[in-house]
N, CA, C and O of each residue as an XYZ file, in Angstrom:
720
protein
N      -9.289     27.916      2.249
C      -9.072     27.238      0.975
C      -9.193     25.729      1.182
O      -8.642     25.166      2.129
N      -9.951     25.073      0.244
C     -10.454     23.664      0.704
C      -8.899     22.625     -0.138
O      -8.472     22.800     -1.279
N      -8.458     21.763      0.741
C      -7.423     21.114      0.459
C      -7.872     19.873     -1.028
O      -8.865     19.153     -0.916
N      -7.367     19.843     -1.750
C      -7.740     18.800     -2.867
C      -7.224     17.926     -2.587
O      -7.109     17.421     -3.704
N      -6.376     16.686     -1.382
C      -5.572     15.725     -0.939
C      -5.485     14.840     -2.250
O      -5.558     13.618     -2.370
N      -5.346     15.606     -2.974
C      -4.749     14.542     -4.405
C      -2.927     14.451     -4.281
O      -2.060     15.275     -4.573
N      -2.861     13.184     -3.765
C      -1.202     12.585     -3.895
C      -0.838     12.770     -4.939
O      -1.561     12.409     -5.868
N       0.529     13.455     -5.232
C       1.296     14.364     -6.554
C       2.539     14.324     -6.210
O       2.558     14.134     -4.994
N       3.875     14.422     -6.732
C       4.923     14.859     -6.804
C       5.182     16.723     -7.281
O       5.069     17.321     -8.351
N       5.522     17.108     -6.040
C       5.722     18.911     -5.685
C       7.433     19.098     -5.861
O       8.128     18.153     -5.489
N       7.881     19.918     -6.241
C       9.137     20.661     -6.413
C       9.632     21.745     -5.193
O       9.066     22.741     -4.740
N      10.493     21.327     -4.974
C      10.785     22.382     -3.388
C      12.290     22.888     -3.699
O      13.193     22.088     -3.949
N      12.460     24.156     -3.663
C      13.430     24.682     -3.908
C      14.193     24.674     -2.323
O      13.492     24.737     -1.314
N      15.373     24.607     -2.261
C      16.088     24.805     -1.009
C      17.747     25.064     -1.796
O      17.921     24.607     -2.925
N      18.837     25.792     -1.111
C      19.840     26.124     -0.954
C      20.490     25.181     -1.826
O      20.195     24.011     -1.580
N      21.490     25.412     -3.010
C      22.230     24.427     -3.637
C      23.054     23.890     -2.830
O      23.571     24.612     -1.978
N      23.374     22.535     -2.890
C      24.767     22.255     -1.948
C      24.226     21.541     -1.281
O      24.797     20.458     -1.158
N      22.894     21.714     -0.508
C      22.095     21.758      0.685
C      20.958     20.693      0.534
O      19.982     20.584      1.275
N      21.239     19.978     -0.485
C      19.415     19.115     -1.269
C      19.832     17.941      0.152
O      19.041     17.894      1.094
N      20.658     17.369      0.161
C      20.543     16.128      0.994
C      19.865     16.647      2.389
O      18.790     16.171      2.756
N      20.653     17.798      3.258
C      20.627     18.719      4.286
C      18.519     18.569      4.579
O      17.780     18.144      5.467
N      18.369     19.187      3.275
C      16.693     19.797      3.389
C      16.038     18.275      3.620
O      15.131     18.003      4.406
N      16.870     17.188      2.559
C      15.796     16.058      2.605
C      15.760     15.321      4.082
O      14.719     14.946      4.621
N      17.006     15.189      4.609
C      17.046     15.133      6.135
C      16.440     15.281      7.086
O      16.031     14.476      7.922
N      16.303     16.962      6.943
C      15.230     17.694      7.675
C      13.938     17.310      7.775
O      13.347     17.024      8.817
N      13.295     17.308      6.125
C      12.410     16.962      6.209
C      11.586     15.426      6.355
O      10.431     15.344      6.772
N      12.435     14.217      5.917
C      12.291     12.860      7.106
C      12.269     13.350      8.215
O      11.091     13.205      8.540
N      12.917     13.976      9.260
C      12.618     13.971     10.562
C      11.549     14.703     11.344
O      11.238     14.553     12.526
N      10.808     15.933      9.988
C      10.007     16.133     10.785
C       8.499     15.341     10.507
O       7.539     15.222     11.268
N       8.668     14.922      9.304
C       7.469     13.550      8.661
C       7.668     12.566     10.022
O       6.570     12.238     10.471
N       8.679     12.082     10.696
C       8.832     11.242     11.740
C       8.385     11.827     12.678
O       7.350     11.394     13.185
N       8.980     12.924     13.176
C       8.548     13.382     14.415
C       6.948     13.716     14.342
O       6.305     13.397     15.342
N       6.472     14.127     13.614
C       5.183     15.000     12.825
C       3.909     13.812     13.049
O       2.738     13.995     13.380
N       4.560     12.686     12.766
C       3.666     11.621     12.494
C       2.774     11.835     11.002
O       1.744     11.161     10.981
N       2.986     12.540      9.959
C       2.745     12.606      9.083
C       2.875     11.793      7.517
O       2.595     12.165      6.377
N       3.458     10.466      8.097
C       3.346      9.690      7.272
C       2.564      9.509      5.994
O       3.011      9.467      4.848
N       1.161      9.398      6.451
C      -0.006      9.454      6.110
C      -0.055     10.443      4.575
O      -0.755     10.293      3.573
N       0.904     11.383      4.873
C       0.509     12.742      4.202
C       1.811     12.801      3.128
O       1.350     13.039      2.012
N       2.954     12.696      3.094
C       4.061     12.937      3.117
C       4.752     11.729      2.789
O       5.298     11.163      3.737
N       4.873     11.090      1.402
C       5.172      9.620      1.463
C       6.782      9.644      0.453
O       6.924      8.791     -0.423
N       7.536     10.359      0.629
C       8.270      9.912     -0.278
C       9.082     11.275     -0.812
O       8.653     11.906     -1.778
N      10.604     11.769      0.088
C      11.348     13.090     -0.239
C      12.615     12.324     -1.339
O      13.067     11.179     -1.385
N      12.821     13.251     -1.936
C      13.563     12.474     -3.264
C      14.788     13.516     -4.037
O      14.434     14.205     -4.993
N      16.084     13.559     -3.592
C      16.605     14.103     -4.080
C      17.979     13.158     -5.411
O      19.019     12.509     -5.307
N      17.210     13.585     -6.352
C      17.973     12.871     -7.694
C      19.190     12.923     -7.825
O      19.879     13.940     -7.746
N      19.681     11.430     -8.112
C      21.466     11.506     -8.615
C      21.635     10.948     -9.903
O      20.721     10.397    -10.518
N      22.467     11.045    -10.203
C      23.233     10.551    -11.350
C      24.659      9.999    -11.322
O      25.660     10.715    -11.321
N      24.663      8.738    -11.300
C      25.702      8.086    -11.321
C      26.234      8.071    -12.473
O      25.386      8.037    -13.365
N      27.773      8.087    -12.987
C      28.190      8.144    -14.382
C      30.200      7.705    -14.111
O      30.811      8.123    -13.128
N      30.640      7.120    -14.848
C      31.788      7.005    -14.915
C      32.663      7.791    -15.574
O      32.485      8.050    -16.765
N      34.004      8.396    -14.691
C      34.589      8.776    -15.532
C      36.302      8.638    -15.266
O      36.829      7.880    -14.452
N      36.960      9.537    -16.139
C      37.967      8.838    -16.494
C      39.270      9.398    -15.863
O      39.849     10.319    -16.438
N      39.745      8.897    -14.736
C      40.744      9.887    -14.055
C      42.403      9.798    -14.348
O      43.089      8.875    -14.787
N      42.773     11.273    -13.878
C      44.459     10.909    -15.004
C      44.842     10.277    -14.976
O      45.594     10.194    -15.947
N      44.950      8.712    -13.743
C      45.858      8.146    -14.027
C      45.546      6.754    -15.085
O      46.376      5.852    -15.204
N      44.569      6.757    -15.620
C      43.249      6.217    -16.358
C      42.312      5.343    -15.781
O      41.383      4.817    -16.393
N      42.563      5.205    -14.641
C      41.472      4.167    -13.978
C      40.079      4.758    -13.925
O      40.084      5.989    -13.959
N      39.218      4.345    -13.872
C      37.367      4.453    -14.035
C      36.903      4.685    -12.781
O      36.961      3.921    -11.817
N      36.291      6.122    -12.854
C      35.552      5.973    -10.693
C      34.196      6.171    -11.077
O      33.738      6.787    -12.039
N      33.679      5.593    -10.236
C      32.390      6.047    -10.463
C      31.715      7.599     -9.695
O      31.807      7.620     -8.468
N      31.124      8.733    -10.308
C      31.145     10.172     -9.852
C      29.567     10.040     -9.976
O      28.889      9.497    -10.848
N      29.096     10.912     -8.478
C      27.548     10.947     -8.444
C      27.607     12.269     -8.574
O      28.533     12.810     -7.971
N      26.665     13.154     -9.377
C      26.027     14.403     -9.666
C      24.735     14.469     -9.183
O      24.174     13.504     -8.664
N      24.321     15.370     -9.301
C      22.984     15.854     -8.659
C      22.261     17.083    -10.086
O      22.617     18.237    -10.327
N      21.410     16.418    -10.631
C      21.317     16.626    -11.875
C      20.203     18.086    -11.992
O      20.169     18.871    -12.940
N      19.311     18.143    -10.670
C      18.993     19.391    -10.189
C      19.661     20.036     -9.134
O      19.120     19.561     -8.136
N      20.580     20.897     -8.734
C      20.962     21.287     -8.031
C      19.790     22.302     -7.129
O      19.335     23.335     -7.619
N      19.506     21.918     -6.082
C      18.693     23.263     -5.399
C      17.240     22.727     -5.410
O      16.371     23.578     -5.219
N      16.846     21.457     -5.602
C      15.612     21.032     -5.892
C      15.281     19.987     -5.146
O      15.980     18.974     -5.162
N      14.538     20.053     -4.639
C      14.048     18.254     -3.565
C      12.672     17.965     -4.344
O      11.867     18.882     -4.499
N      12.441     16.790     -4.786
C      10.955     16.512     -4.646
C      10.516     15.485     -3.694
O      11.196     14.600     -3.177
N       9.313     15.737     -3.552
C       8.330     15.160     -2.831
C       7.217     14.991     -2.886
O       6.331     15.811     -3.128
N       7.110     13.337     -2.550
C       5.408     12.783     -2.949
C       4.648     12.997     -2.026
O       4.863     12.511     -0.916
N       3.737     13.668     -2.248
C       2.781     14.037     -0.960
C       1.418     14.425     -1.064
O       0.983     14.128     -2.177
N       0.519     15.013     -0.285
C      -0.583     14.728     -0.080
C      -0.723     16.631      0.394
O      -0.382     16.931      1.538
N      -1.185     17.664     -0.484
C      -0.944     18.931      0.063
C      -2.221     19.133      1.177
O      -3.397     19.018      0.833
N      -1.830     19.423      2.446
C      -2.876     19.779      3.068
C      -2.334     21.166      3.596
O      -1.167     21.437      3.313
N      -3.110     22.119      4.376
C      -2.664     23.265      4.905
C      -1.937     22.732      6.063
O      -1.465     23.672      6.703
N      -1.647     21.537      6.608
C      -0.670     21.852      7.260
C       0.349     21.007      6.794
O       1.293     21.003      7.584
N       0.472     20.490      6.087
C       1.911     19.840      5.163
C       2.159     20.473      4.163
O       3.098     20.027      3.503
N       1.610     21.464      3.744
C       2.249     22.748      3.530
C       3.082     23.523      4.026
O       4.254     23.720      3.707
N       2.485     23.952      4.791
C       3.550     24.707      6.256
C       4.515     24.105      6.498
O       5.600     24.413      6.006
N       4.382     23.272      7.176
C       5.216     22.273      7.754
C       6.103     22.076      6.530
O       7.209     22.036      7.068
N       6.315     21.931      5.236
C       7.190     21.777      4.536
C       7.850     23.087      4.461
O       9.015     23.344      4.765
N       6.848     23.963      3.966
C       7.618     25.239      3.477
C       8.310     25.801      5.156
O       9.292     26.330      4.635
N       8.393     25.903      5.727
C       9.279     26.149      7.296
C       9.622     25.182      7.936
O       9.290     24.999      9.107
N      10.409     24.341      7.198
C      11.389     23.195      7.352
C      12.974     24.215      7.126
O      12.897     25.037      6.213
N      13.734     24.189      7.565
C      15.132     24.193      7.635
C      15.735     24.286      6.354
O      15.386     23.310      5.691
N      16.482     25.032      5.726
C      16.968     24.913      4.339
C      15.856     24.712      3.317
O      16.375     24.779      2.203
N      14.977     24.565      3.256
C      13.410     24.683      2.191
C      13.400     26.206      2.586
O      13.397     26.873      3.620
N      13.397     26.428      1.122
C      12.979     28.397      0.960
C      11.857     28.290      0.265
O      11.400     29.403      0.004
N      11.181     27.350     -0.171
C       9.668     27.197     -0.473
C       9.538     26.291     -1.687
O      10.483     25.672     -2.176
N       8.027     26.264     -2.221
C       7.643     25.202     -3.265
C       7.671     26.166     -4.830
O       7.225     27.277     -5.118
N       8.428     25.111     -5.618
C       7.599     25.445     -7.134
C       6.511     25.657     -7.462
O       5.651     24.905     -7.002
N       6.184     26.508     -8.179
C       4.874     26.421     -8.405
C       4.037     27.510     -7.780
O       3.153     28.086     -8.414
N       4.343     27.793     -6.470
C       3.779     28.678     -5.551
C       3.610     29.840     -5.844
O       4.595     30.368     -5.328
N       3.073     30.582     -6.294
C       3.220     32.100     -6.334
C       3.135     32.998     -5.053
O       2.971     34.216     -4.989
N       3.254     32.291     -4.283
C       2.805     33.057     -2.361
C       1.905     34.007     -2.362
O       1.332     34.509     -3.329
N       1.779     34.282     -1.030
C       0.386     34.596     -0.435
C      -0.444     33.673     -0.278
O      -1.599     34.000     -0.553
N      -0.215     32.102      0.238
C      -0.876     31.472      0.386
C      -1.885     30.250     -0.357
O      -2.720     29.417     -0.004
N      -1.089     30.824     -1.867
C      -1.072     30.129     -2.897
C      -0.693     28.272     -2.986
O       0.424     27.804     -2.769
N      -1.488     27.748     -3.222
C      -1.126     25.977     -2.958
C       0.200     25.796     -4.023
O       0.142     26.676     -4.882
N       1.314     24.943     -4.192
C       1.744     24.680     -5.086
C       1.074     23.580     -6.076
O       0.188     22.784     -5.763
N       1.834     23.749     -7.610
C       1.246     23.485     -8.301
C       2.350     21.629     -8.637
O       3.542     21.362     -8.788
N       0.823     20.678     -8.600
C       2.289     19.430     -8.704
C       3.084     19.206    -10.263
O       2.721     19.809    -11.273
N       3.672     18.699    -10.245
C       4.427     17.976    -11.728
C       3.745     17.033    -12.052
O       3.380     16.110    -11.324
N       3.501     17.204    -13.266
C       2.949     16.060    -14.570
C       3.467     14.765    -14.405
O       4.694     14.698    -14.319
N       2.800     13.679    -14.336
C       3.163     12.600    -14.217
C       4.443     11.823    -15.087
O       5.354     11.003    -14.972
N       3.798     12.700    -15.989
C       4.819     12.295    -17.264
C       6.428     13.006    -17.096
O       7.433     12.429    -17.512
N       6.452     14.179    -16.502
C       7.708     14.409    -16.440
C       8.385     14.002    -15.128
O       9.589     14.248    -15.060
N       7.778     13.395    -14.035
C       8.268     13.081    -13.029
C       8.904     11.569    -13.628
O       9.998     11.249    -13.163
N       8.333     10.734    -14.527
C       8.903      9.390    -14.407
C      10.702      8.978    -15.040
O      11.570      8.187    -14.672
N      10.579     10.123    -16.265
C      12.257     10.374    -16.025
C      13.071     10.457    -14.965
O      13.989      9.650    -14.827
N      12.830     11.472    -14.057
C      13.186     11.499    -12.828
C      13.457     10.585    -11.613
O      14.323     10.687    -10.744
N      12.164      9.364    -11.841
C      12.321      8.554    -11.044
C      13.300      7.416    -11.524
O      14.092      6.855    -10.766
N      13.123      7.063    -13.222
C      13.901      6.406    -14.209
C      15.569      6.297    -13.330
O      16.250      5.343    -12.954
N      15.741      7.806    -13.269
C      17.117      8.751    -13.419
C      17.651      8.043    -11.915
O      18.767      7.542    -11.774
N      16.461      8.131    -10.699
C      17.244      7.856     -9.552
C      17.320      6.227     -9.743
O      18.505      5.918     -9.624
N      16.768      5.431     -9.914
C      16.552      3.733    -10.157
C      15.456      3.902     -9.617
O      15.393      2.726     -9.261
N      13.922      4.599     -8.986
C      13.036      4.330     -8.227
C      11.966      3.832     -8.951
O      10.922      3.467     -8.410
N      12.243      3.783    -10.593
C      11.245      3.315    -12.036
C      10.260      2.411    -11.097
O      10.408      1.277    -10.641
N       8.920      3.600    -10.957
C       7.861      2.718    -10.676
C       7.106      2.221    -11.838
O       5.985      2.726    -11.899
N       7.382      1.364    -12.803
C       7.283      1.135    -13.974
C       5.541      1.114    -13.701
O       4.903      0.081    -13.499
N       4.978      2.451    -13.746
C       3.521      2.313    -13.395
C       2.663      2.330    -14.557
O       1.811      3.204    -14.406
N       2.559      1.808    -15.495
C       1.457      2.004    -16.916
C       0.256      1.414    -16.556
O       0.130      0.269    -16.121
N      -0.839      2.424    -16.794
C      -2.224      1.486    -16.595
C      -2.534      0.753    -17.820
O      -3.277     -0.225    -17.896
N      -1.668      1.519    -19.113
C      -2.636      0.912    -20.640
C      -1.969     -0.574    -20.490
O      -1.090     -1.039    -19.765
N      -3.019     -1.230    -21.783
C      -2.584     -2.708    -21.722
C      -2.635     -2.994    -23.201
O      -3.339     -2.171    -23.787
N      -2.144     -3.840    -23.921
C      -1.860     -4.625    -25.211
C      -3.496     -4.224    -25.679
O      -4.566     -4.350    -25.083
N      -3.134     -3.678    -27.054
C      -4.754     -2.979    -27.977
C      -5.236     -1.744    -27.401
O      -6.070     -1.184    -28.113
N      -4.939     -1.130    -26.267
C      -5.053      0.549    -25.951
C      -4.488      1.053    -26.892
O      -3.430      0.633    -27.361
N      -5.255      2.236    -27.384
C      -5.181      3.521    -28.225
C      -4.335      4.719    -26.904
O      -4.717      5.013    -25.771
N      -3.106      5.159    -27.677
C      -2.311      6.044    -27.113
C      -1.860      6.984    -27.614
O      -1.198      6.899    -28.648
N      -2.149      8.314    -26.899
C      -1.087      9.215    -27.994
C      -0.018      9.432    -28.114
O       0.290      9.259    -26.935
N       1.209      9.778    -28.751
C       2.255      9.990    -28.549
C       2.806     11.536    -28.117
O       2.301     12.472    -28.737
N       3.525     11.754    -27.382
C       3.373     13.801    -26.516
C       4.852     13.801    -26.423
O       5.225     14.917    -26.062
N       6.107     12.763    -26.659
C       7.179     13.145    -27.147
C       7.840     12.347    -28.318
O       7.387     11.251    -28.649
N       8.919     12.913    -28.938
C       9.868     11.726    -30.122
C       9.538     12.297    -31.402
O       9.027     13.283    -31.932
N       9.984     11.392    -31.591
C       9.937     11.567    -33.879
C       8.136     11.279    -33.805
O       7.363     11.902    -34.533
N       7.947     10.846    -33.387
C       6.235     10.391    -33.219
C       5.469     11.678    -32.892
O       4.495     11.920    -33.606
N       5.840     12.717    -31.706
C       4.429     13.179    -31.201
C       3.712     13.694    -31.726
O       4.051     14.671    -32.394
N       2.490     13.313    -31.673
C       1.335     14.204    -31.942
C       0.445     13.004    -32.530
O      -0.762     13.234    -32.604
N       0.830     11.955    -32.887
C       0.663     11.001    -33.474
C      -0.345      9.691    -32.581
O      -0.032      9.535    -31.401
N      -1.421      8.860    -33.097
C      -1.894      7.879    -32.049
C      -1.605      6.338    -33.043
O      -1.349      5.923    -34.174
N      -1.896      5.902    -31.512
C      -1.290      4.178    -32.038
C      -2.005      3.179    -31.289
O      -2.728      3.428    -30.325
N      -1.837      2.339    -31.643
C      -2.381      0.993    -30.922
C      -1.225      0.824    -29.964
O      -0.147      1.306    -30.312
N      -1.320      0.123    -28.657
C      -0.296     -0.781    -28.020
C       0.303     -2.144    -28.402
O      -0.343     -3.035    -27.851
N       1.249     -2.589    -29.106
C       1.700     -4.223    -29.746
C       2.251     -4.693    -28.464
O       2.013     -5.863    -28.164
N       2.866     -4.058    -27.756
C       3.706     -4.883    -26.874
C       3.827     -4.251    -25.450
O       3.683     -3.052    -25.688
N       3.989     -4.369    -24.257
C       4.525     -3.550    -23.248
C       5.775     -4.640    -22.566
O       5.864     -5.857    -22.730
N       6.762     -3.632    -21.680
C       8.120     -4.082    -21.126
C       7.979     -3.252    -19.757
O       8.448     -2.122    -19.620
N       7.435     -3.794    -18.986
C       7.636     -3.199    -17.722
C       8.663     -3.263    -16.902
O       8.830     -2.487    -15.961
N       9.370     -4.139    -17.191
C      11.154     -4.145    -16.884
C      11.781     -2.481    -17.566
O      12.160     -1.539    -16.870
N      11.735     -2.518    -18.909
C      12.533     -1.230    -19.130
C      11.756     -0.225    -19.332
O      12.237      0.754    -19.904
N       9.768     -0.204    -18.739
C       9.522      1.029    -18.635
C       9.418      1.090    -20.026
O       9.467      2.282    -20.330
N       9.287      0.322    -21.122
C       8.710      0.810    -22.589
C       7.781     -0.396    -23.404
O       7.446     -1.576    -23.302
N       7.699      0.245    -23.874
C       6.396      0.048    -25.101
C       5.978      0.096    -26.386
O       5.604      1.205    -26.766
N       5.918     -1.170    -27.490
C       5.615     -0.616    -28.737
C       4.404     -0.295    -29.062
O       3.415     -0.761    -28.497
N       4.367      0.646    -30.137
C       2.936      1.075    -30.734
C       3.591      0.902    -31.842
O       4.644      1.209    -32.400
N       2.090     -0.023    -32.061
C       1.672      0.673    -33.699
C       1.406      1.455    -34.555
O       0.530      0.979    -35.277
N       1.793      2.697    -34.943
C       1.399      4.284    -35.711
C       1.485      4.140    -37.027
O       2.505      3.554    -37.390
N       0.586      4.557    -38.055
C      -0.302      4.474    -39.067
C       0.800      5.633    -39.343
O       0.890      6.663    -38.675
N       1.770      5.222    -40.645
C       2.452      5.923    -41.219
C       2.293      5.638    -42.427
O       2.393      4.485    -42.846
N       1.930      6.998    -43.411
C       1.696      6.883    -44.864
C       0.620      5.414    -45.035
O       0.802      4.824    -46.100
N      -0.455      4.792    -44.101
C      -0.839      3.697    -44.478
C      -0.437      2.419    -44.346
O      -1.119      1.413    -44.543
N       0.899      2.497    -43.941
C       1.166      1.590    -43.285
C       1.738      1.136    -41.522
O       2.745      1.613    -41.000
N       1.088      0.436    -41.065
C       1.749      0.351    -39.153
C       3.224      0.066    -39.702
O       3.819     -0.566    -40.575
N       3.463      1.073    -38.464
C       5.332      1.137    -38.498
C       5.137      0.853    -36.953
O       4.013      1.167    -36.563
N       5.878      0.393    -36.100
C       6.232     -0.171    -34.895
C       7.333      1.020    -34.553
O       8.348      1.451    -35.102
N       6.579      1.319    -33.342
C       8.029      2.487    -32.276
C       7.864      2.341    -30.556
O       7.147      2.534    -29.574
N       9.376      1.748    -31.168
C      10.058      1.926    -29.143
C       9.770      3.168    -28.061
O      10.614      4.017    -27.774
N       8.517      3.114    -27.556
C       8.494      4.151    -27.222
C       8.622      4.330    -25.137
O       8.012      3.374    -24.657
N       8.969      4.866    -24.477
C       9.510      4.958    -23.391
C       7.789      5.247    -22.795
O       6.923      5.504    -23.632
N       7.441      5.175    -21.338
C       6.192      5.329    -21.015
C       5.943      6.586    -20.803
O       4.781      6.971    -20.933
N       6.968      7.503    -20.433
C       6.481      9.179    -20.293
C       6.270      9.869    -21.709
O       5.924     11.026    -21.950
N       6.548      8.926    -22.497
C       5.887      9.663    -24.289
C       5.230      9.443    -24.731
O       5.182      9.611    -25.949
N       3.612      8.552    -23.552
C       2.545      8.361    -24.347
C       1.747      8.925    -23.159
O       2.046      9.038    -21.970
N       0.451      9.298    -23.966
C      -0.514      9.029    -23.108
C      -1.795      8.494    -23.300
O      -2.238      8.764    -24.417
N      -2.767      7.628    -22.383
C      -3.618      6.743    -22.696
C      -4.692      7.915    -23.227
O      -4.951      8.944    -22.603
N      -5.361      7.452    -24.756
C      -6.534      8.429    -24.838
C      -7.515      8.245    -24.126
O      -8.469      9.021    -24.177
């Protein structure tokens, strides 16, 4: 099977409890492996949130908002495949249907929540001010617009969308458009 080395974000299921454990593992064998090259980036998501303890003081509590899930940016080849899926606590990839089956990566668009979620917001937009975009989530989708403004600090963007005839302006986040 010929490798497509298209760099993607993959879903790896491993043991709940266990996400830090697997991501561990798998830095050390990207180190030991020398696989850098291939393998750029294991990512297990938190969520920081405050809350409110009896005696009323404020702590701050980290969650893990997928339990049982690692991702990772990488580069699928047949042997960073392997090498992932028979890593230690990794019971295999999303996506995979086995038998040798490649996994399948995540949509760009739904990975950037994710990255949003950990602070890693690679605030990556290629469109620029006057790109035509569609809208694919919100009170908007389905809908296209001009670009008025971009905020690469908060990762959003206004469009212009042709409502009843007239441009109405919407705050829209970058994983709810896409460039036509």
């Amino acid at each position: 099977m010929a490798d497509n080395n298209e760099r993607a974000w993959y879903v790896v299921q491993t043991y709940s409890g266990l996400e830090n454990a697997a991501k561990r593992n798998l830095d050390s064998r990207v180190e030991s492996m020398g696989i850098q090259d291939f393998i750029f980036n294991v990512l297990v998501p938190e969520e920081k949130t405050l809350e409110r303890k009896k005696n009323g003081e404020m702590k701050e509590v980290i969650t893990k908002p997928f339990p049982g899930y690692v991702f990772i940016d990488m580069i699928v080849t047949d042997e960073t495949w392997f090498i992932v899926r028979n890593t230690p606590m990794v019971t295999g990839f999303l996506g995979s249907s086995g038998g040798g089956a490649k996994p399948i990566p995540l949509p760009e668009e739904e990975m950037i929540p994710i990255l949003k979620l950990s602070g890693l917001t690679e605030a990556k937009f290629k469109g620029k001010v006057g790109d035509v975009v569609k809208i694919i989530a919100g009170a908007f989708a389905g809908q296209t617009g001009k670009i008025d403004e971009i905020d690469m600090d908060k990762g959003t963007l206004r469009v212009l969308v042709d409502f009843f005839g007239r441009l109405t302006p919407a705050e829209l986040d970058f994983s709810e458009v896409k460039l036509q």
